[in-house]
C-alpha positions in Angstrom: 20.9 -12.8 -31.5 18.5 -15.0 -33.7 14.8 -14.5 -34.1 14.0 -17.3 -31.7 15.9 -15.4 -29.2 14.3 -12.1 -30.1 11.0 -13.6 -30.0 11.4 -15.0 -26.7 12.7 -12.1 -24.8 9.6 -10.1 -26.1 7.2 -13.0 -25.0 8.9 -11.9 -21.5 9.1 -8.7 -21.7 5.1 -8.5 -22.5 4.5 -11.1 -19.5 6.6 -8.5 -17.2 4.6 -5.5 -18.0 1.5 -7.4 -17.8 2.4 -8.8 -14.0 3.6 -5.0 -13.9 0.7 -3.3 -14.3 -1.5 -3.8 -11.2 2.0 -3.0 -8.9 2.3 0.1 -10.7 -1.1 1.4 -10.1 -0.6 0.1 -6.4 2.3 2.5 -6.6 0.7 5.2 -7.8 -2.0 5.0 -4.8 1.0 4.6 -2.3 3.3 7.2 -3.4 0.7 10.0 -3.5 1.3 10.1 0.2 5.3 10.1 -0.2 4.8 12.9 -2.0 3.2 14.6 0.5 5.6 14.0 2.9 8.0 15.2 0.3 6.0 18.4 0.3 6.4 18.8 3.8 10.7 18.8 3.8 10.5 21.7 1.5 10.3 19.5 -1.2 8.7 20.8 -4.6 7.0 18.1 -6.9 9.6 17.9 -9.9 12.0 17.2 -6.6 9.5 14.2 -5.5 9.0 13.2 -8.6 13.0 12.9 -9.4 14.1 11.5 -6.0 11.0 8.2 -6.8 12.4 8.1 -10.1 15.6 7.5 -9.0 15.1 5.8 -5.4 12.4 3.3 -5.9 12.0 2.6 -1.9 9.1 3.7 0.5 10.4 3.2 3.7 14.0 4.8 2.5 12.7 8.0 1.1 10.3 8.3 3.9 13.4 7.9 6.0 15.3 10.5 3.9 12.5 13.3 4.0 12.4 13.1 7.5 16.3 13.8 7.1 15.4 16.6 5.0 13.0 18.3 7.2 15.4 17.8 9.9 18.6 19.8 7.6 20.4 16.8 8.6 23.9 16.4 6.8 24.8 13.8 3.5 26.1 11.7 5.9 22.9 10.7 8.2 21.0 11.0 5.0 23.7 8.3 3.2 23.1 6.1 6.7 20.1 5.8 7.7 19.2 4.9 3.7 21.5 2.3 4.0 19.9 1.0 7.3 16.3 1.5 5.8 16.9 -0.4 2.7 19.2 -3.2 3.9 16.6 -5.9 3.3 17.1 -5.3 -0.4 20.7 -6.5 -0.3 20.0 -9.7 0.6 16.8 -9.7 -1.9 19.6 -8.8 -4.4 21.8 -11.8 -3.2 18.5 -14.0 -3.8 17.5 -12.7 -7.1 20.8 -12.7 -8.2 20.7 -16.9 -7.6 17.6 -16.7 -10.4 19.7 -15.8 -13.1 21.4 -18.1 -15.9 25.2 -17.7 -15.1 25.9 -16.3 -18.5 23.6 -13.6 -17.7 26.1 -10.6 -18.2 27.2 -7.9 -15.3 25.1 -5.0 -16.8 21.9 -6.9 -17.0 22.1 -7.8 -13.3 23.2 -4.0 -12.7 19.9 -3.1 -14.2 17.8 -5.5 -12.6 19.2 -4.6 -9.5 18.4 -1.0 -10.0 14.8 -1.5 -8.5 14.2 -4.3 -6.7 11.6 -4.0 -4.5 9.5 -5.8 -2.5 6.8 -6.6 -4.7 8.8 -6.9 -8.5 11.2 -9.0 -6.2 8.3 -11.5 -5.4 7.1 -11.5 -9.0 10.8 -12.1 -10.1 11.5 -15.0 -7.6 8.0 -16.8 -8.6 8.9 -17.2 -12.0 9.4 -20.5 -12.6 13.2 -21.5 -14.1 16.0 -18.9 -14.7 14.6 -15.3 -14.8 15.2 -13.6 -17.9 16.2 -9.6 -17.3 13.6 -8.7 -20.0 10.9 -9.8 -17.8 12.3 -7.5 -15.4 12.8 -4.7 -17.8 8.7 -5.2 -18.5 7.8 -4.9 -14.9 9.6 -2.0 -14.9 7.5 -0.2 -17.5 4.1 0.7 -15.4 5.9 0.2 -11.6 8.8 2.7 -12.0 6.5 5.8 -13.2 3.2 5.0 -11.5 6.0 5.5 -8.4 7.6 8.4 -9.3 4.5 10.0 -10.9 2.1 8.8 -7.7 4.8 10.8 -5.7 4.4 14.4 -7.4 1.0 14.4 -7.6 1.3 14.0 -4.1 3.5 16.8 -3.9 1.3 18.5 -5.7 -2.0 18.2 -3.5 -0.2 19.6 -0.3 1.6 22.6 -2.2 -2.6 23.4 -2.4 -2.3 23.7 1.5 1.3 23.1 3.0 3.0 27.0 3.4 0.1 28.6 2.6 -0.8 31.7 4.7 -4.8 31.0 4.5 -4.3 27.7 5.9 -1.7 28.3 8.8 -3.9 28.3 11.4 -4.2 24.7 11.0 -1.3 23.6 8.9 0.0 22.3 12.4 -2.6 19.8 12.7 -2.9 18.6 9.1 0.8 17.6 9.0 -0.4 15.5 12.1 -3.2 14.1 9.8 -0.9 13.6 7.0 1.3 11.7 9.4 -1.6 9.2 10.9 -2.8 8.8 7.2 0.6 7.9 6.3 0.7 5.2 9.2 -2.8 4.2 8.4 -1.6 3.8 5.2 0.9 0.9 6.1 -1.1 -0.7 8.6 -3.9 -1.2 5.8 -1.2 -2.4 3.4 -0.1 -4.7 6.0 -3.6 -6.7 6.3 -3.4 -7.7 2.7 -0.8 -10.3 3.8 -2.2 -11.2 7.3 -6.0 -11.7 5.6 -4.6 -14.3 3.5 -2.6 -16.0 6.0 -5.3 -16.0 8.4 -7.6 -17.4 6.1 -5.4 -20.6 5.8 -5.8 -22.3 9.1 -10.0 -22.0 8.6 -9.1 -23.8 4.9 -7.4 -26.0 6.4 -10.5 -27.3 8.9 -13.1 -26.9 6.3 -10.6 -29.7 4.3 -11.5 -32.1 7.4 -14.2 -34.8 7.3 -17.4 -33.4 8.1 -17.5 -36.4 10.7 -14.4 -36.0 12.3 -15.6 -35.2 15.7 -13.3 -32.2 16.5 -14.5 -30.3 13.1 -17.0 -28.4 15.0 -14.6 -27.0 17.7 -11.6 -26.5 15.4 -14.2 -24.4 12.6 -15.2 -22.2 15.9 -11.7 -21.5 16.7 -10.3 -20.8 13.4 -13.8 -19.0 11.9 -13.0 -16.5 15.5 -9.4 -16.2 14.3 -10.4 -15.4 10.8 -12.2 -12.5 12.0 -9.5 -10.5 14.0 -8.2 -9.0 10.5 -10.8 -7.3 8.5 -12.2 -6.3 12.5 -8.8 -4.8 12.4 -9.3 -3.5 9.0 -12.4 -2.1 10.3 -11.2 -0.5 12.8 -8.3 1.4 10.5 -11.0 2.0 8.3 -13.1 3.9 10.7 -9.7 6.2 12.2 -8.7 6.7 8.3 -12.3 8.3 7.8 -11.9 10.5 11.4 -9.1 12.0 9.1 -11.5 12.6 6.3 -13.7 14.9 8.6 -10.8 16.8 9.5 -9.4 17.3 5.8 -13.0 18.0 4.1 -13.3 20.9 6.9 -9.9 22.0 7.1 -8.1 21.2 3.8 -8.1 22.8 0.9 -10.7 23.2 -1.1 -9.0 22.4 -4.4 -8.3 18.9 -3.3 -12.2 18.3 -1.7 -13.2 16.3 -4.3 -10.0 13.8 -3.3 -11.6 13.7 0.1 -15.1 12.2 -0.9 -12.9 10.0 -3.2 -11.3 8.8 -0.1 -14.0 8.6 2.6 -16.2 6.4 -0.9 -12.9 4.3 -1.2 -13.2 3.6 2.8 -16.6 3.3 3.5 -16.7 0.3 0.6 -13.8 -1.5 2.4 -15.6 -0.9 5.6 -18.5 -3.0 4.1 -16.0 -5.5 2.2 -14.3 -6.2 5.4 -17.8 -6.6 7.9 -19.1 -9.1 5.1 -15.9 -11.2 5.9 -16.7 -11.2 9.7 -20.2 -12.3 9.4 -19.6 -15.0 7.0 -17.3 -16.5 9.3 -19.8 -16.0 12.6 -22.4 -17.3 11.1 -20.9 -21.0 11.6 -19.9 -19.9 15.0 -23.6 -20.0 16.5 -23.9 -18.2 19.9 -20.4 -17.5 20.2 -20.1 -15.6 17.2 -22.7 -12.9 19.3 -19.6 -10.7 20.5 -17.9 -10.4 17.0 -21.0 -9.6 15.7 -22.0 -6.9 18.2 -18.6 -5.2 17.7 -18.5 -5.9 13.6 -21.9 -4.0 13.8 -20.5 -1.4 16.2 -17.8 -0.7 13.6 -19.6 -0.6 10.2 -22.6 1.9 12.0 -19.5 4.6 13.1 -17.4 4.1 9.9 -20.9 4.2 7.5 -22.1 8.0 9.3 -18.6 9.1 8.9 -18.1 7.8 5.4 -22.1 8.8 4.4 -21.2 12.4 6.3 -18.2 13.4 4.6 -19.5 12.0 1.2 -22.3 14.3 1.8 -20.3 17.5 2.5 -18.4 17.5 -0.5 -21.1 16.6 -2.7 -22.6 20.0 -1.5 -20.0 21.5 -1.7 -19.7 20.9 -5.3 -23.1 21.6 -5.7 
């Protein structure tokens, strides 16, 4: 391999860990919660950390803890992984199209080792054949902020999970943990659907401002715009419910993780009502309704965000 080669593969490489970097810390957030759940099959962190180091795939180690807890055999573990992370065979099958075909077996064997959903999409984007080394880079920040984000995780409920002086209620934090987990996804989710459902309102402010069916198509699409951050409100305010229960019940080590949490929300609360009232403001009278509930939302989610904030700060006081 010449220098122009060598020089060119570390041109990608760098670009990889750069486009890398913000899906690792993404990771990181998202698999504190796997390693909860982790905690909960009996699971101790080295275990989480080791199974996300090897098994870069939410869905299919959520699927496989619940195995776990269940003391389930190899075989329905071996199955419904297979089942969970099917999608990633035929995202293997369309990365495997990107490649020069002199790319050599172990390189795709490598690249194939973690393809998920999101260093897939940063794969398939690049423009040409993919070099590996790109891949490799990518690599660098998303594999450990995933295995790492997991045993910290693990780590936060072995302050409460088992523990005699919380087993009164270790019953209904699980449950928390559980809806956090789904609230979790569901706020993931709207990152897609509020940038698809901005594309239709583009699309009308792109008309002629004399085109006579601007005003009724802006009303419609402005309304449409709204539904997801109102949904994203609304997950808000449940996620900070959760927050009550964990700064009163939860453990006391981990309070501080709690105001973190119930700040985090109550600043996408606000983010996501500025996004509704920017778009009813060209609605006129018929914006009233969103508004009303918009308003509705960001009052409950503000106390509970503003209440929980203000426990822990005492409490670390």
């Amino acid at each position: 391999m010449d220098a122009a080669q060598r020089a060119v593969r570390r041109r990608d490489f760098l670009a990889g860990v750069r486009d890398g970097v913000p899906i690792g810390l993404g990771y990181l957030a998202v698999a504190f919660s796997l390693g909860i759940a982790a905690r909960s099959a009996g699971l101790n962190a080295f275990q989480g950390f080791l199974i996300s180091l090897l098994n870069n795939a939410s869905a299919g180690e959520y699927a496989a803890f619940t195995v776990i807890a269940a003391d389930s055999g190899f075989v329905e573990m071996a199955l419904i992984t297979l089942i969970t992370n099917a999608r990633y065979l035929l995202m293997s099958c369309s990365l495997s199209q990107k490649f020069s075909p002199d790319t050599p077996l172990y390189h795709r064997l490598l690249v194939g080792y973690d393809v998920t959903d999101e260093l897939f999409g940063i794969a398939i984007a690049r423009p040409g054949y993919l070099d590996p080394f790109y891949s490799y880079g990518a690599f660098v920040p998303a594999i450990p902020g995933w295995a790492i984000g997991t045993a910290l995780g693990g780590m936060v409920a072995a302050l409460t999970v088992g523990k005699p002086r919380y087993a009164a209620v270790e019953t209904e934090l699980r449950s928390v943990m559980a809806d956090c987990d789904t609230l979790r996804q569901q706020l993931l989710a709207q990152v897609q659907a509020d940038a698809e459902g901005f594309l239709p309102l583009a699309a009308v402010y792109a008309l002629p401002k004399d085109d006579p069916t601007r005003p009724e198509k802006l009303a419609a699409a402005s309304a449409d715009a709204c539904k997801t951050p109102l949904h994203i409100m609304e997950l808000c305010c449940r996620a900070l419910d959760a927050m009550a229960v964990l700064v009163e019940k939860g453990s006391r080590l981990a309070v501080s993780d709690v105001g973190c949490g119930a700040a985090i929300l109550g600043g996408a609360l606000r983010a996501a009502s500025l996004n509704v009232l920017v778009n009813t403001k060209t609605m006129g009278a018929a914006g009233a309704p969103l508004n009303e509930r918009c308003l509705a939302l960001l009052h409950r989610g503000e106390t509970a965000a503003d209440a929980v904030f203000a426990q822990v700060k005492h409490d670390l006081l």
